[in-house]
C-alpha positions in Angstrom: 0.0 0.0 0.0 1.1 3.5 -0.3 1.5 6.1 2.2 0.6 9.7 0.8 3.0 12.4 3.0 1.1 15.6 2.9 3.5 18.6 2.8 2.2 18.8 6.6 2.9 15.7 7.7 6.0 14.2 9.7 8.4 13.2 7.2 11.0 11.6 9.3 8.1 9.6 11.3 6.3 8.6 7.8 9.7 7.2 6.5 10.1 5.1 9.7 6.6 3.6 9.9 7.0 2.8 5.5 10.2 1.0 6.1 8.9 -0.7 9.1 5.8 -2.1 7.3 6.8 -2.2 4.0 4.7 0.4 2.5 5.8 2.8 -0.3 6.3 6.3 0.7 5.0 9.1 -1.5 5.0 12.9 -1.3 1.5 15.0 -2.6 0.4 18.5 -2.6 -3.3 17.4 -1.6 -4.8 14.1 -0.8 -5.3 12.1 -4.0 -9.3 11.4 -5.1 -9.0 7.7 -4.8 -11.6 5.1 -5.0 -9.5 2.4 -3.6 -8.5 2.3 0.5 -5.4 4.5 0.9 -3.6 5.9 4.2 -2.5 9.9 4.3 -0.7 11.3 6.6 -1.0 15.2 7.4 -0.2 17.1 10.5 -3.6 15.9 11.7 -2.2 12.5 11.5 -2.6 9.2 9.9 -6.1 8.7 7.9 -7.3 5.9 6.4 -9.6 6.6 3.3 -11.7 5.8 0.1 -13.8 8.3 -1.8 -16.4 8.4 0.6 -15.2 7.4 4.4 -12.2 8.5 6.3 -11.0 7.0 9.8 -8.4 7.8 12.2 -7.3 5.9 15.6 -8.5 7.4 18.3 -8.3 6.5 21.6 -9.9 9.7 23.3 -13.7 8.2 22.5 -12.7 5.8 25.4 -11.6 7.7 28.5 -15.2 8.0 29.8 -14.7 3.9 30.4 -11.1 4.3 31.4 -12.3 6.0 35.0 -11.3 4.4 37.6 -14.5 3.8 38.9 -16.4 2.8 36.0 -13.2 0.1 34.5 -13.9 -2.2 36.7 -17.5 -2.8 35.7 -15.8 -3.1 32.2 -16.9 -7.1 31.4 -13.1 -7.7 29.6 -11.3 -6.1 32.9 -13.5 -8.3 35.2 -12.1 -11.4 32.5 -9.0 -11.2 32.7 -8.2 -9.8 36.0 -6.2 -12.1 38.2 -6.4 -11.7 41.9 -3.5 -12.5 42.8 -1.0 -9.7 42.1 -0.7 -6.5 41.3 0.3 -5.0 37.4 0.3 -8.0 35.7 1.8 -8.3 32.3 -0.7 -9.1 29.3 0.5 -10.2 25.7 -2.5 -9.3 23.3 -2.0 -11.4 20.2 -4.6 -9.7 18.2 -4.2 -6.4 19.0 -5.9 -4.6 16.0 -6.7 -0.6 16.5 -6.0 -1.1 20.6 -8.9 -0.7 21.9 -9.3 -3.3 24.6 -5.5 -3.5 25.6 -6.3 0.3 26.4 -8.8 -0.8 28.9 -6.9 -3.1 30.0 -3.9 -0.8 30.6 -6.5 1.5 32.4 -7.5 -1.1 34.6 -3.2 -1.9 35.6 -2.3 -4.2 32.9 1.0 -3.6 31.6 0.3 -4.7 27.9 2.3 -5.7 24.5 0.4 -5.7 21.8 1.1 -7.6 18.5 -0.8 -6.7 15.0 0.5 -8.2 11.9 -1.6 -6.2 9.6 0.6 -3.6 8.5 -2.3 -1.0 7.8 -3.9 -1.5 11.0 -0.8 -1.7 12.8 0.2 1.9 11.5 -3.2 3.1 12.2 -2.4 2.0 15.9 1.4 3.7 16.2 -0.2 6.5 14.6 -2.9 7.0 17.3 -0.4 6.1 20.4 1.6 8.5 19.0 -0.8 11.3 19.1 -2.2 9.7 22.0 1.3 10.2 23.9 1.0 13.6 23.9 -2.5 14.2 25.4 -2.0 13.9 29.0 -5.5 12.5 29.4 -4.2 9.1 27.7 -0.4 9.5 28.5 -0.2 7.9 31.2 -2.3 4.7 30.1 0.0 4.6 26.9 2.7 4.3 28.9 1.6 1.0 30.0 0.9 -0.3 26.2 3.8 -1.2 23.9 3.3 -2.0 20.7 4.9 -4.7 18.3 4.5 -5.7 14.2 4.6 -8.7 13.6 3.1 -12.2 13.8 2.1 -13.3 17.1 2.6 -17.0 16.9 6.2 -17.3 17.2 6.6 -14.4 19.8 4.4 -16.5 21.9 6.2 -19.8 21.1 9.3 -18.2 22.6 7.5 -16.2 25.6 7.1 -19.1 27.9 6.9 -17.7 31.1 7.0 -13.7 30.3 3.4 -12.9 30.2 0.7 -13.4 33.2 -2.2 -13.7 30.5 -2.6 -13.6 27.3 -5.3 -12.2 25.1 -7.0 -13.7 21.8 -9.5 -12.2 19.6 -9.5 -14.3 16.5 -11.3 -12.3 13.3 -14.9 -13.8 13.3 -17.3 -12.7 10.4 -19.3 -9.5 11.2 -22.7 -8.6 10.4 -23.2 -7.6 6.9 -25.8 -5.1 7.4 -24.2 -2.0 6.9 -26.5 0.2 8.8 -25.1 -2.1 11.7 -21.5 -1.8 11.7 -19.6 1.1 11.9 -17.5 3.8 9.6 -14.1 2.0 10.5 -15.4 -1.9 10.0 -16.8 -0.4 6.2 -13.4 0.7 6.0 -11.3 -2.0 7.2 -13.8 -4.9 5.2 -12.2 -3.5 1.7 -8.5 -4.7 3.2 -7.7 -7.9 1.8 -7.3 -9.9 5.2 -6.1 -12.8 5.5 -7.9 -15.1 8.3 -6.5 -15.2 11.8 -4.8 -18.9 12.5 -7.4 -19.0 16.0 -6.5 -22.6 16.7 -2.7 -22.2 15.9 -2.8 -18.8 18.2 -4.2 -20.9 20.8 -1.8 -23.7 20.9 1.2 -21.1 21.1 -0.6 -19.3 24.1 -0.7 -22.8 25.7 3.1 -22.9 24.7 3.7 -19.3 26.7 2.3 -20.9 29.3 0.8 -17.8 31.4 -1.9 -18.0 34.3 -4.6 -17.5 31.9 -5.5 -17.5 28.1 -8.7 -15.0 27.8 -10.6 -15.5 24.5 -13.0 -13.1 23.4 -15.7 -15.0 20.8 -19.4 -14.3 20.0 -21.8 -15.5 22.6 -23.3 -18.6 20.5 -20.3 -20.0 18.9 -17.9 -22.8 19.6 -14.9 -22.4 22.2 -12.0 -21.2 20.2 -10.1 -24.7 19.2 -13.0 -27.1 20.6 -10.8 -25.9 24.4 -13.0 -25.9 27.1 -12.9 -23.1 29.4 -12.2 -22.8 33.1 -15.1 -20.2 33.4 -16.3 -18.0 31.3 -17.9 -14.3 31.6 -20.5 -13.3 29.4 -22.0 -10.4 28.3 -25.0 -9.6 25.4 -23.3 -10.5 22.5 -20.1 -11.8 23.4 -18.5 -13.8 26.5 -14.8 -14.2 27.3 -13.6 -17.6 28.2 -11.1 -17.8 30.8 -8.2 -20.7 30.4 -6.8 -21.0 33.6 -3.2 -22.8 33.5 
C-alpha cells in the first residue's frame, strides 16, 4: 500500500513507519481522489480513506470507560483480572486498533500488543503517537507497547514472560451495513487474511501464562474445541477464561 505524506505531515516519522511495514512512501500536494482504500498522513495525523469514508485511531472516545470507577465494571477487565497480584503483564495477540488492551492498561495491565496487519498496525502507532502527547491518555499509553509482527512465534518463545494472554481471532461481522460502523466499512475493503485461531491458541498454551482469555461471539464454539475454566459473558459476546 502506499503512504501519501502531505506537505504537513511528519516526514521523518512517515519514512520510519513505510520501512517498518513495508509500504511505499509518496509525497503529494493534496490528498489524492482515490476510489480504492489508501492511508494519508498530514499534521492531523494518519487517515485511512476511500472516496467516501475516512478514519483515524483514536483513543480519546474511550476515557469515559477508562475511570477508575467505571473500569472495573468493564466485562473484559473483570475477565481477565487475576487476583492474585498486582500489574500483571498481558500479551495481546490480536491487537488490531488497541482498543481493549487500552482498557486493560487502564484497569493496571502492563500490555504488549502484536498486529501483523501492516495497515492496522500503522493506524495504531499513529494514534499512540498522538495519544502520547494528550495527558489525558499519557499515562495509560505508557503502559501499552506496541509490536509488528506475527504473534505465533513471539508467543512460542515467551514461555513464562506474560501473566495472561489475550485472543480475539477475526470472526465474520454482520453484513448489514446500517449495523457496523464507519471504521469496519473501511477495514472490510482490506484484503485480510484469516486469523490462524487454533494455531494462536496452541502457542498461548506454549507461553504458558496463568490464563488464556478468549473473546468470541456468545453462540459460537470455544476457540479450538478448548473448554474453558469459566467464562464471563455479556450480550453478544463472552470471554472464556483458560486458567493454566
Amino acid at each position: 500500500m502506499t503512504l501519501y505524506l502531505l506537505p504537513s505531515g511528519e516526514k521523518t516519522w512517515a519514512e520510519e513507519l513505510a520501512k517498518k511495514v513495508g509500504f511505499s512512501l509518496c509525497s503529494v500536494d493534496e490528498e489524492p481522489n482515490e476510489t480504492e482504500v489508501h492511508l494519508v498522513l498530514s499534521d492531523k495525523g494518519l487517515f485511512l480513506s476511500n472516496e467516501t469514508l475516512s478514519y483515524q485511531g483514536d483513543f480519546s472516545a474511550l476515557l469515559p470507560r477508562a475511570r477508575e470507577y467505571r473500569i472495573g465494571g468493564e466485562l473484559l477487565v473483570k475477565a481477565a483480572k487475576p487476583k492474585s497480584f498486582a500489574s500483571p503483564r498481558l500479551f495481546d495477540a490480536t491487537a488490531g486498533l488497541g482498543e481493549d488492551s487500552f482498557l486493560l492498561a487502564a484497569a493496571g495491565f502492563y500490555v504488549t500488543l502484536c498486529e501483523q496487519n501492516p495497515v492496522i498496525y500503522a493506524l495504531l502507532a499513529d494514534a499512540m503517537k498522538r495519544g502520547r502527547e494528550d495527558e489525558r491518555l499519557a499515562p495509560i499509553l505508557s503502559r501499552m507497547t506496541p509490536i509488528f509482527g506475527d504473534s505465533i512465534p513471539l508467543l512460542q518463545k515467551a514461555c513464562g514472560a506474560y501473566d495472561v494472554v489475550y485472543l480475539d481471532p477475526m470472526f465474520p461481522m454482520r453484513q448489514k451495513s446500517g449495523l457496523i460502523k464507519k471504521k469496519f466499512q473501511l477495514l472490510q475493503l482490506l484484503e485480510r487474511p484469516e486469523e490462524n485461531g487454533e494455531g494462536m491458541l496452541s502457542a498461548a498454551l506454549a507461553a504458558k501464562p496463568k490464563k488464556i482469555l478468549v473473546k468470541r461471539p456468545k453462540n459460537v464454539p470455544a476457540l479450538g474445541g478448548k473448554a474453558p475454566s469459566y467464562t464471563v459473558s455479556g450480550d453478544v459476546i463472552r470471554y472464556d477464561c483458560i486458567v493454566l
